[in-house]
Phi, psi and omega in degrees: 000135190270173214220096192296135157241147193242163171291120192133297191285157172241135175239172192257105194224158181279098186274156182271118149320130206290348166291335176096031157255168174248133150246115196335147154226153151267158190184172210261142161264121199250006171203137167231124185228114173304125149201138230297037156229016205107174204282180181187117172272109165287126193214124179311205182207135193254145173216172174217325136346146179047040187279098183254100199298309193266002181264359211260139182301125182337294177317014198226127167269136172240126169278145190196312166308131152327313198276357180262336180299315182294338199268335189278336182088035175252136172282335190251198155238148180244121193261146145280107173253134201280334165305323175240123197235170180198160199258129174215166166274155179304343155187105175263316196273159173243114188287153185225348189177206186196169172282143180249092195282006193276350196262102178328299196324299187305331202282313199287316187293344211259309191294327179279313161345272162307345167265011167259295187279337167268351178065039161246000000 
């Protein structure tokens, strides 16, 4: 059974290397897009390295709470930087969890992300 993905979800994906190798990552899927070759997942880019709750660059969401880590399927805590995205088909990604967008706080962080990089 395929596994609708949506803007939100976090997944598991083969990302690309600036050497042209892919290594699995997690990453936030922050756009799905029809086009006439198919659907096309836009996907952040996830590390549990280098991680800083209070230290992390605008552009970058960090998961850290227990109750976002469980929703997201992370074990660690984890930063998103929101600058670097990379394009796959649905399915390359493997969903592992989700954002808990129902949560002002993940909402708010998530609206400051995009909004560093996009200038809203």
């Amino acid at each position: 059974m395929d596994t609708q993905i949506s803007a939100g979800d976090i997944v598991k994906v083969p990302f690309p290397t600036d050497d042209g190798r892919t290594l699995p990552h997690y990453g936030v899927v922050v756009l799905v897009e029809s086009t006439f070759g198919g659907e096309v997942v836009t996907v952040t880019y996830g590390s549990s390295k280098k991680v800083s709750i209070s230290g992390h660059l605008a552009h970058e969401m960090v998961l850290w709470e227990k109750d976002d880590l469980e929703a997201a399927g992370l074990s660690q805590p984890t930063r998103f930087d929101f600058k670097v995205t990379a394009r796959f088909r649905p399915e390359e990604c493997a969903q592992i969890g989700v954002l808990r967008l129902d949560d002002p706080v993940t909402m708010g962080k998530l609206r400051r992300a995009l909004g560093a990089v996009h200038g809203f």
